[in-house]
GUDREN-693577 format. One record per residue (C-alpha): residue in three letters; x negated, y negated, z negated. Coordinates in steps of 0.5 Angstrom, whole numbers, plus 2048, in hexadecimal, padded with zeros to 3 digits. Example, Ala and Ser with C-alpha at 12.3 -4.5 7.8 and 13.67 -1.06 7.14 Angstrom:
GUDREN-693577
R ALA 7E7 809 7F0 .
R SER 7E5 802 7F2 .
end
This chain:
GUDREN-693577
R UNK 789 92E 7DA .
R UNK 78D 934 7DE .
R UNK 792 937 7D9 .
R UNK 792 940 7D9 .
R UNK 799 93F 7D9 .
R UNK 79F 93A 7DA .
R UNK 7A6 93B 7D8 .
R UNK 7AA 937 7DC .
R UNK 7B2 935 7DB .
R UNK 7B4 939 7D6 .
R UNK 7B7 938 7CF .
R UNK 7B3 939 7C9 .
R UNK 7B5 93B 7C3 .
R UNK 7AF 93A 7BF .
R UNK 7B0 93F 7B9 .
R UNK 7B1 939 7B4 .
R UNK 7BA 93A 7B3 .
R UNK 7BA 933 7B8 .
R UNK 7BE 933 7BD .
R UNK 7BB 935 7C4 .
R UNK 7B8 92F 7C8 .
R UNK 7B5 92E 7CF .
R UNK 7AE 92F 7CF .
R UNK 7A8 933 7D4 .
R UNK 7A4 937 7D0 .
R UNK 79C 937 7D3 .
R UNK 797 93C 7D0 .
R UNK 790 93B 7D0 .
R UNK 78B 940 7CD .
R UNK 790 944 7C8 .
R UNK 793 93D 7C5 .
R UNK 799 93A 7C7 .
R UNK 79B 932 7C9 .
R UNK 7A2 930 7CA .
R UNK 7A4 92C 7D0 .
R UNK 7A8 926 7D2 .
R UNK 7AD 92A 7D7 .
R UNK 7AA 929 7DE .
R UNK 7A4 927 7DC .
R UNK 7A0 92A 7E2 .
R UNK 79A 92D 7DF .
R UNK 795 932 7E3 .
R UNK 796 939 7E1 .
R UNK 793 93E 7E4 .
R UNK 799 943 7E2 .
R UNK 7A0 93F 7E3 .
R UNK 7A7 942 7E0 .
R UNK 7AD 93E 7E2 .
R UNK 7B2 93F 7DC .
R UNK 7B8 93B 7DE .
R UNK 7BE 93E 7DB .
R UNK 7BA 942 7D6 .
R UNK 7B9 941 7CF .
R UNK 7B0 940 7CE .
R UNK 7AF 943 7C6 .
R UNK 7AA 944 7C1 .
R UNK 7A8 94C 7C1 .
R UNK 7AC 950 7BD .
R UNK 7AA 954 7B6 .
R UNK 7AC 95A 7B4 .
R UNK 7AB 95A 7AC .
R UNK 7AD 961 7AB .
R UNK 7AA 966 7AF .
R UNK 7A6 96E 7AE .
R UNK 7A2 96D 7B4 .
R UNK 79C 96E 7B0 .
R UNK 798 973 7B4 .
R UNK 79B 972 7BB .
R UNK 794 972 7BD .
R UNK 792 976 7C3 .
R UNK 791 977 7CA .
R UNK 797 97D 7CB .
R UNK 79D 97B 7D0 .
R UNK 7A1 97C 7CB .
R UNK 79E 977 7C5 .
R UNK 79E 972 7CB .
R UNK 7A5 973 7CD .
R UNK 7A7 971 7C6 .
R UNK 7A3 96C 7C5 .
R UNK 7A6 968 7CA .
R UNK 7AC 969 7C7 .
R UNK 7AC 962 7C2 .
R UNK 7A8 95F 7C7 .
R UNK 7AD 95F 7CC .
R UNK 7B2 95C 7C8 .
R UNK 7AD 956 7C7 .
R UNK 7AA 958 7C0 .
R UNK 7A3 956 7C0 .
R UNK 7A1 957 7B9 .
R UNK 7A3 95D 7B5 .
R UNK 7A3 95D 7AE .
R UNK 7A1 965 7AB .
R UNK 7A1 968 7A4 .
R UNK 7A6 968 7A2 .
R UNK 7AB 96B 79D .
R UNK 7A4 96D 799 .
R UNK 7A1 971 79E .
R UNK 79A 96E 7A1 .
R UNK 795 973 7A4 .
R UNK 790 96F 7A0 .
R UNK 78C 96D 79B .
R UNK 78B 975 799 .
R UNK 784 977 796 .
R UNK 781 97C 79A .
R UNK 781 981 794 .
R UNK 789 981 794 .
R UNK 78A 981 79C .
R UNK 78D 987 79D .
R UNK 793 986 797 .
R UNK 795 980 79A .
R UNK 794 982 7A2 .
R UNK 799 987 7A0 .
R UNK 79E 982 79E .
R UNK 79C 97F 7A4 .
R UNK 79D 984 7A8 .
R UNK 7A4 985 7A7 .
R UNK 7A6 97D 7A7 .
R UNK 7A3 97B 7AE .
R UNK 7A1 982 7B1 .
R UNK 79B 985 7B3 .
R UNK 795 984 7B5 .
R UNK 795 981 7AE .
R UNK 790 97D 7AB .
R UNK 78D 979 7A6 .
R UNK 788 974 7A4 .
R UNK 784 972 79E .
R UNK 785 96A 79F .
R UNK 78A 965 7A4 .
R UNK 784 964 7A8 .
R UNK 783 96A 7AA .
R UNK 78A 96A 7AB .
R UNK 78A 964 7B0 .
R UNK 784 968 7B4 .
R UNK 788 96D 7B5 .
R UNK 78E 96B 7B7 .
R UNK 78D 964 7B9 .
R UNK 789 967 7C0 .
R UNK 78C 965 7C7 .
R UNK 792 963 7C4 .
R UNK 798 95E 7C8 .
R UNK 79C 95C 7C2 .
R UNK 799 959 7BB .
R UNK 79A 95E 7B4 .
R UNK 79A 95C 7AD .
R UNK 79A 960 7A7 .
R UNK 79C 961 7A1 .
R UNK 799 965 79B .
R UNK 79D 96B 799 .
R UNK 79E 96D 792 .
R UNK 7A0 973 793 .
R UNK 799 975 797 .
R UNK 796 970 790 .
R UNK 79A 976 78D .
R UNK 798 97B 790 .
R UNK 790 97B 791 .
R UNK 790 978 789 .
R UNK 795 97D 786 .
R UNK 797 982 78A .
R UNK 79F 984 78A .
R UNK 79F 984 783 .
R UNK 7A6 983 780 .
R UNK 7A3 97E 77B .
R UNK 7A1 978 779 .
R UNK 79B 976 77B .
R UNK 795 974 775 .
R UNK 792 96D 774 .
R UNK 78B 970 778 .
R UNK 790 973 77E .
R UNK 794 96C 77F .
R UNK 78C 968 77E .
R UNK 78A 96C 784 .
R UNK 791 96B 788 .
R UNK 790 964 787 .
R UNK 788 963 789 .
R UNK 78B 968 790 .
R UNK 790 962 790 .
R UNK 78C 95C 78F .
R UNK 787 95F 794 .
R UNK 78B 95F 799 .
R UNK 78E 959 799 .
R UNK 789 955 799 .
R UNK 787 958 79F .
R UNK 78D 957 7A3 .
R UNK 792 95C 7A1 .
R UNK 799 957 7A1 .
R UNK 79D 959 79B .
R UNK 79F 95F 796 .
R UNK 7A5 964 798 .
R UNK 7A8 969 793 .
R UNK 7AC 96E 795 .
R UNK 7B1 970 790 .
R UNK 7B5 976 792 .
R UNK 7AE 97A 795 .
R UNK 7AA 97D 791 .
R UNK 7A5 97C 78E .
R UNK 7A7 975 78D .
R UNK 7AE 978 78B .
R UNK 7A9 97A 784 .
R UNK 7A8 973 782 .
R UNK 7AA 96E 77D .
R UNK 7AC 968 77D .
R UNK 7A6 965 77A .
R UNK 7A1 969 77F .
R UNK 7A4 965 784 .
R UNK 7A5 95E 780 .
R UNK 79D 960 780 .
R UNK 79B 961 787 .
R UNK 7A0 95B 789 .
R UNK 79C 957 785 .
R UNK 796 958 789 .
R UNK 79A 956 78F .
R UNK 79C 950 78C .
R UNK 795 94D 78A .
R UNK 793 94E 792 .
R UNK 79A 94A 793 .
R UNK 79D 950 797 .
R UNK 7A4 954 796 .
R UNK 7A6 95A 793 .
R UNK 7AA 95D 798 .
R UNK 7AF 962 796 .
R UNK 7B3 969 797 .
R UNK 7B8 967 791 .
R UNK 7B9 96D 78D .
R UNK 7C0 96F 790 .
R UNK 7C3 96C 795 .
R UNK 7CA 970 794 .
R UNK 7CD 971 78E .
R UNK 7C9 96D 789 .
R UNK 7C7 968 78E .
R UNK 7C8 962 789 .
R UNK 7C4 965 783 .
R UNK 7BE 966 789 .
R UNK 7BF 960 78B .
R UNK 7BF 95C 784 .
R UNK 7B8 960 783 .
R UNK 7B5 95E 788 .
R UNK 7B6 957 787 .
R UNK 7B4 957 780 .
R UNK 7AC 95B 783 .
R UNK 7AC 955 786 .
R UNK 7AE 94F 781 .
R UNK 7AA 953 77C .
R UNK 7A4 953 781 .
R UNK 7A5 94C 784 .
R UNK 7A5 950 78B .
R UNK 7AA 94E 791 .
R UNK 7AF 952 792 .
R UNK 7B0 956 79A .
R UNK 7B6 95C 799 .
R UNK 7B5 960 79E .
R UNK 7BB 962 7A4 .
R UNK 7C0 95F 79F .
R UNK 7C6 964 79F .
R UNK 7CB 967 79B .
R UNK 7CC 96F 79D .
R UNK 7D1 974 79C .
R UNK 7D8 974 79B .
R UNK 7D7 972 793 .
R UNK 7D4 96A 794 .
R UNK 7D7 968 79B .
R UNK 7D9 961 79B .
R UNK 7D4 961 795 .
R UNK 7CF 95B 799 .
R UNK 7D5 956 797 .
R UNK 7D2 957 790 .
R UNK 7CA 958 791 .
R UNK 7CA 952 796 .
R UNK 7CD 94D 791 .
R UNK 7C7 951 78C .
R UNK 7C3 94E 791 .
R UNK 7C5 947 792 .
R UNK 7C6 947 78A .
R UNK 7BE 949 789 .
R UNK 7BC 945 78E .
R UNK 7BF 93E 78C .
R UNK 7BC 940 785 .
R UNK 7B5 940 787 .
R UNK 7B4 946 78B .
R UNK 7B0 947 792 .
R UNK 7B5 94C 793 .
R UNK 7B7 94F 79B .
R UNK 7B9 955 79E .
R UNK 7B8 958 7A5 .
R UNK 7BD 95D 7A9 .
R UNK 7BF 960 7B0 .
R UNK 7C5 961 7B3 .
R UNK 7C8 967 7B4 .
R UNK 7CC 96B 7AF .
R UNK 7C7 971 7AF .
R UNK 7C2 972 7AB .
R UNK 7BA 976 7AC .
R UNK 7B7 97A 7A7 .
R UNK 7B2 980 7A6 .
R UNK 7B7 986 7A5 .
R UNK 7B3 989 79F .
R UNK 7B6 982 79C .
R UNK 7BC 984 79C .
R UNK 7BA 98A 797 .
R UNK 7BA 989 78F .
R UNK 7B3 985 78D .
R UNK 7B1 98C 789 .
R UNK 7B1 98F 790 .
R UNK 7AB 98C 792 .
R UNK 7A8 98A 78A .
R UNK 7A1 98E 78D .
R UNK 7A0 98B 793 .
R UNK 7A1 98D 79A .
R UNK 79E 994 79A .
R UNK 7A2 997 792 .
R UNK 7A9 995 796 .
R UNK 7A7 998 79C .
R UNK 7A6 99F 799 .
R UNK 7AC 99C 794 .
R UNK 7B1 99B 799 .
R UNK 7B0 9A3 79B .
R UNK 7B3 9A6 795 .
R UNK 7BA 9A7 793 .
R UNK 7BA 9A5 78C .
R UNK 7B7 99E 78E .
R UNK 7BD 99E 794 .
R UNK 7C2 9A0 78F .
R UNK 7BF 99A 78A .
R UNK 7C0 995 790 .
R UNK 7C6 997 791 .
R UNK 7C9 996 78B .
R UNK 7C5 98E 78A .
R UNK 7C8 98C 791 .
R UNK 7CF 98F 78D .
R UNK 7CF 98B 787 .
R UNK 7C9 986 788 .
R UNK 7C3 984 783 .
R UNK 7C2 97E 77E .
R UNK 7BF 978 783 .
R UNK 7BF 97C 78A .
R UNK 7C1 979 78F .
R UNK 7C6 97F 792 .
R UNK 7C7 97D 79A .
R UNK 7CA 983 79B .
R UNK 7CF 984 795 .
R UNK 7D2 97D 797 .
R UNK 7D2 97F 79E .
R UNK 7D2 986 7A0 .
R UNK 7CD 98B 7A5 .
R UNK 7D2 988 7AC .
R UNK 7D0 982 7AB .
R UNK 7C7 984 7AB .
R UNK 7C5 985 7B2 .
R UNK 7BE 987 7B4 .
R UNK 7BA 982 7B8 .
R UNK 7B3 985 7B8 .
R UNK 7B1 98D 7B7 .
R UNK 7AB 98E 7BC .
R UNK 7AB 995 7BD .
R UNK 7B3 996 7BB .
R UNK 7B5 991 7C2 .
R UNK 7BD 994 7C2 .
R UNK 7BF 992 7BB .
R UNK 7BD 98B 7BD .
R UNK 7C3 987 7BE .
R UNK 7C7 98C 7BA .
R UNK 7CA 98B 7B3 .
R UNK 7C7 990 7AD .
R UNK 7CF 992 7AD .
R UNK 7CF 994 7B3 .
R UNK 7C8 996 7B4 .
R UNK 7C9 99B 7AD .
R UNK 7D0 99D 7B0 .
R UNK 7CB 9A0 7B7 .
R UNK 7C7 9A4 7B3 .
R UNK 7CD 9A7 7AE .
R UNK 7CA 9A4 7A8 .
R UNK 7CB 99F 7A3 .
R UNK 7C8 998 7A4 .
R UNK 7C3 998 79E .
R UNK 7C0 99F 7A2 .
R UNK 7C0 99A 7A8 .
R UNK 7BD 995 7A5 .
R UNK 7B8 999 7A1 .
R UNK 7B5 99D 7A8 .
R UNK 7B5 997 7AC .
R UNK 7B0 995 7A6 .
R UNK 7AC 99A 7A6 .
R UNK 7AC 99C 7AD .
R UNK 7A9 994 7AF .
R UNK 7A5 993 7AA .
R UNK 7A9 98E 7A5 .
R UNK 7A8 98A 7AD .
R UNK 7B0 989 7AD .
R UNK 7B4 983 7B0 .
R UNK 7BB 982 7AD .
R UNK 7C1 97B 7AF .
R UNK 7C6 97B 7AA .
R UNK 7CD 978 7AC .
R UNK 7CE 974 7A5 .
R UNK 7CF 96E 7A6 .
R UNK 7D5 968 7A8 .
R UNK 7D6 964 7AD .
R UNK 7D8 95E 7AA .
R UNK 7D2 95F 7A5 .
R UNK 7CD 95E 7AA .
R UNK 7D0 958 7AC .
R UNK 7D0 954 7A5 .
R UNK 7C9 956 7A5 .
R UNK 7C7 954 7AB .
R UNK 7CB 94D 7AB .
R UNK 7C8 94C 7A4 .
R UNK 7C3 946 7A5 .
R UNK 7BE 94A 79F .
R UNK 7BD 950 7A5 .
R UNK 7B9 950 7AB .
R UNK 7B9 956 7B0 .
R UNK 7B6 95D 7B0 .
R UNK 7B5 964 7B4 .
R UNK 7B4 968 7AE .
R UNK 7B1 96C 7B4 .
R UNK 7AE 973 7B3 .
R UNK 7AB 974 7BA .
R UNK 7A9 97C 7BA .
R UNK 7AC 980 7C0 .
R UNK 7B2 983 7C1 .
R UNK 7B9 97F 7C0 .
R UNK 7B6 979 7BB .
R UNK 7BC 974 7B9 .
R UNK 7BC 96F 7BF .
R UNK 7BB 969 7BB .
R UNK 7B4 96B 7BB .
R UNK 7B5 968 7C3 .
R UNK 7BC 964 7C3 .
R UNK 7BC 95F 7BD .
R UNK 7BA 95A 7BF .
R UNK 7BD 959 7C5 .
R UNK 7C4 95C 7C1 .
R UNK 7C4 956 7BC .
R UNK 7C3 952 7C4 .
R UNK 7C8 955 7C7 .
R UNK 7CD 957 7C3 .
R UNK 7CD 953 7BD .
R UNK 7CB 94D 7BF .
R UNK 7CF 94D 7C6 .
R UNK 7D4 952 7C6 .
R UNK 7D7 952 7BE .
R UNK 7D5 94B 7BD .
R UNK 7D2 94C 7B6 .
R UNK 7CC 949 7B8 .
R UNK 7C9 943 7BB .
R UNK 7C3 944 7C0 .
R UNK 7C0 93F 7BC .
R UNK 7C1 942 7B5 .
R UNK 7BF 949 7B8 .
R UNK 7B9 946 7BB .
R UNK 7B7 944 7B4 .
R UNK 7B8 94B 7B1 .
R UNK 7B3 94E 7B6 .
R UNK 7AD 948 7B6 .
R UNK 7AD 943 7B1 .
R UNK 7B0 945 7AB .
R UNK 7AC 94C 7AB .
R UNK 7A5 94A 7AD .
R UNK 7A6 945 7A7 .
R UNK 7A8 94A 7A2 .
R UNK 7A2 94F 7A3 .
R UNK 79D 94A 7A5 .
R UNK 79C 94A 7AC .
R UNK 798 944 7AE .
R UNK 799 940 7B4 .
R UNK 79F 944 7B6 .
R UNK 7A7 945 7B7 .
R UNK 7A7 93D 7B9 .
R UNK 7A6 93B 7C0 .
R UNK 7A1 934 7BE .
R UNK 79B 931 7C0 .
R UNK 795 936 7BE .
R UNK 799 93B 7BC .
R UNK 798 943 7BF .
R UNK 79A 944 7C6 .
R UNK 79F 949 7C4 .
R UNK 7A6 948 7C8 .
R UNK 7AD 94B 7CC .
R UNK 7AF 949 7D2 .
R UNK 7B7 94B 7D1 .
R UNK 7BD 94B 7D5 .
R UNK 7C2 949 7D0 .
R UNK 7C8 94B 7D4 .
R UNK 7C6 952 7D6 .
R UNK 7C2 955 7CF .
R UNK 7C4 95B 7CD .
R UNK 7C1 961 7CA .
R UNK 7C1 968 7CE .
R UNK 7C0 96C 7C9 .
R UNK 7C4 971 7C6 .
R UNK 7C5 977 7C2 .
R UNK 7C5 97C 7C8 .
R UNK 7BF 978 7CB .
R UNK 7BC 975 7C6 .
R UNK 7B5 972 7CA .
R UNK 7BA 96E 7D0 .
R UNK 7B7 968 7D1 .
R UNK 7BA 961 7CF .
R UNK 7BD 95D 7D4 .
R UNK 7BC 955 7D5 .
R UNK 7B4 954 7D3 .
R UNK 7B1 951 7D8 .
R UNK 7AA 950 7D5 .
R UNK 7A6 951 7CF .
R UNK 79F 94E 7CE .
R UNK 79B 94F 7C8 .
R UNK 795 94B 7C6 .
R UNK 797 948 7CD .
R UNK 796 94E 7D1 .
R UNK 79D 951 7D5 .
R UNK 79D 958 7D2 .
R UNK 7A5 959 7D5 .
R UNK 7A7 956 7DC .
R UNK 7AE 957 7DE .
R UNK 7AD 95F 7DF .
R UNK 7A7 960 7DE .
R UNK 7A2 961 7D8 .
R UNK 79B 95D 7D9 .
R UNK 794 961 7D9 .
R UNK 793 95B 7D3 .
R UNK 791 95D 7CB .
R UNK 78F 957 7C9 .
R UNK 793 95A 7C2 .
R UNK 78F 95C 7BB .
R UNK 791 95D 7B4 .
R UNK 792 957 7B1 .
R UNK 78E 954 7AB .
R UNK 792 951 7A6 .
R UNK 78F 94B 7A1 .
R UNK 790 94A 79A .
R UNK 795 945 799 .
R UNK 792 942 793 .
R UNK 78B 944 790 .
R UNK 78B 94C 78D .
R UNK 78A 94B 787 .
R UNK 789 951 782 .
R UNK 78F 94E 77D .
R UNK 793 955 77F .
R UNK 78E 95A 77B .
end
């Protein structure tokens, strides 16, 4: 029988951290087969790769393209911003916002929240199917998702600075329990945002004892990433030991002047608790700079009633006042980004009807105006919604390099893709870690980074039948030139396409060819089955 596809020549890195051999790759009806090299097989579509590098498709764990769904030119120009680089699954819902499971009679509580972290046009929707539905539509890569528990939260308690009462924890376990079972990749937390910020240690115990039934990770935005990075760090470990959970901490970092240097510590607490038994990973992207809702910056009170109170809030002066001197003298177990760093270093990415601050630190934005930078911050709020995009300068180079040598990481954009100025690792860090890390810099081989971007993460969240390149499995790969790969991606032009990826098939159907990007969709959300029988034992 004649092949749909056949690879010929190239070296394959088949995901799997072996080193690379030489092998052709034949796909037929979405499934691949490896090759002897030369094998000669009939193909109705031949690539010559000699030279190139042939891999498994790369995976994005971490990403907030939960509702890039739709037909206008610009979701479209964003969304083929991964897929350029070769992501070919993109993992969402992450840092404990997902725009699902939320009951109907608490849709428009959540859809706020939902608003202010993607953007409008917000949605929402009562169940991962619905979501699958919506967003799975004429879609060229894979997505899968996570459940939120701040959305748990949010549709269950609202934005009450309190802990949630047995009946309230029964329900967001239920929500959680029915999402997993229908498809739904893991639990995420994200503890710096509220509303997941209000909940104790035992609550999320709780919840991740739902995902550890289905044999699913907790997956978190550790409480603090700065300052108290550590102690965020020794939480998390023990929701995960006291659930029986895997653990995935989210874009491992240490940010702010107060930990740099701290990642020598909280990689060997890493390495100590998984030689103890624990399943525990980490994921991170390779920039210094991280991205993040501009209201996440303001004390958690600020936005304690949800969306709407803190955009009436933000416009009087006493609460102005009040924000000013929390930034000043900080609060008990808040993650203070700006106190351990300063307004120069917070850049605006994204304020859809403010487009001449974009691009400009809130320093010299605030300094423009001739006012102070809370006043700033508090009328961009204001006049946008809440729907601000920030990038924090905040974090150190050599940092970043201990991660993403670290065997416990794998690779992530974080990517926040709204209009604007978003950071470039929405567009640039696959191809960054292939071009400068692993070529330029050396800190990598092209084999161990490989791994990171296929194997290793399709095995932590389920995903079956994909990140190798083996007989049977999913027909997603990258044709890539080793000696050119580069991202173009920069912080003036963040959407610049990547050099050195020649083509990118999913489910066996080229959707990059060179320059050009394919009518093919052959992408849906991913439905992600239990890994082991989902029992009731978490109520």
């Amino acid at each position: 029988m004649e092949l749909d596809l056949l690879v010929t020549g190239g070296d394959v890195i088949d995901g799997s951290g072996s080193p690379a051999r030489s092998a052709d790759v034949g796909v037929r009806d979405g499934r691949l087969q490896l090759l002897p090299p030369g094998s000669r097989s009939a193909a109705a579509m031949v690539v010559n790769a000699r030279g190139l590098v042939v891999t498994p498709g790369f995976i994005d764990v971490h990403t907030h393209s939960d509702l890039l769904a739709g037909d206008d030119e610009q979701r479209e120009t964003l969304r083929l911003a991964p897929l350029r680089q070769g992501v070919t699954t993109e993992i969402c819902g992450n840092c404990g916002i997902s725009p699902f499971p939320v009951p109907a009679r608490h849709a428009a509580t959540v859809r706020d929240l939902v608003a202010a972290t993607f953007g409008p046009p917000a949605a929402t929707y009562p169940s991962f199917a619905e979501f699958a539905a919506a967003q799975g539509v004429a879609r060229r890569n894979h997505l899968a998702a996570l459940v939120g528990h701040g959305t748990l939260r949010a549709a269950v308690v609202g934005f009450a600075q309190r802990r949630a009462t047995a009946d309230e924890l029964r329900r967001m376990c239920t929500l959680l329990h029915e999402a997993l079972t229908a498809g739904a990749a893991g639990l995420s937390t994200g503890l710096i945002y509220s509303p997941g910020v209000n909940a104790g240690t035992d609550e999320v115990i709780a919840l991740a004892r739902v995902a550890a039934a289905h044999g699913k990770p907790y997956v978190t935005h550790l409480r603090d990433e700065m300052s108290q990075v550590e102690s965020a760090l020794e939480e998390a470990i023990e929701i995960a030991i006291a659930a029986g959970a895997a653990l995935q901490v989210s874009h491992h970092k240490t940010a702010g002047r107060h930990s740099w240097g701290a990642t020598v510590r909280t990689l060997a607490r890493l390495e100590r608790a998984r030689a103890e038994g624990l399943d525990v990973l980490c994921d991170v992207y390779p920039y210094t700079a991280g991205s993040t809702a501009l209201h996440a910056l303001l004390p958690p009170w600020v936005i304690a009633d949800g969306v709407p109170a803190m955009l009436a809030a933000v416009r009087e002066a006493t609460v102005r006042d009040r924000i000013r001197a929390d930034l000043a003298s900080g609060l008990p177990g808040w993650e203070n980004t700006v106190g351990n760093g300063g307004w120069d270093l917070i850049r605006v990415a994204s304020a859809p009807t403010s487009p001449d601050v974009e691009g400009h630190t809130i320093a010299d934005v605030a300094a423009a105006r001739g006012v102070d930078p809370v006043d700033c911050v508090c009328d961009l709020l204001a006049a946008e919604a809440g729907n601000v995009t920030i990038l924090s300068h905040s974090m150190r180079e050599d940092d970043v390099r201990r991660v993403l040598a670290s065997p416990l990481a794998m690779l992530c954009s974080d990517g926040v893709p709204k209009p604007g100025r978003p950071h470039p690792r929405w567009a640039g860090s696959f191809a960054r870690v292939l071009g400068h890390y692993v070529r330029d810099v050396g800190l990598l081989s092209l084999t161990e980074a490989v791994h990171k971007m296929t194997g290793m993460p399709a095995r932590r969240f389920g995903l079956a039948e994909r990140g190798l390149l083996a007989d049977g499995y999913a027909a997603d790969l990258v044709v890539l030139d080793p000696a050119r790969a580069a991202d173009g991606a920069t912080y003036d032009d963040p959407l610049a396409p990547p050099r050195g990826v020649r083509y990118v098939v999913v489910d066996g159907r080229v959707v990059v060819d060179g320059d050009r990007v394919t009518d093919a969709r052959p992408g849906r959300v991913l439905a992600v089955a239990d890994r082991e029988p989902a029992t009731r034992g978490w109520t």
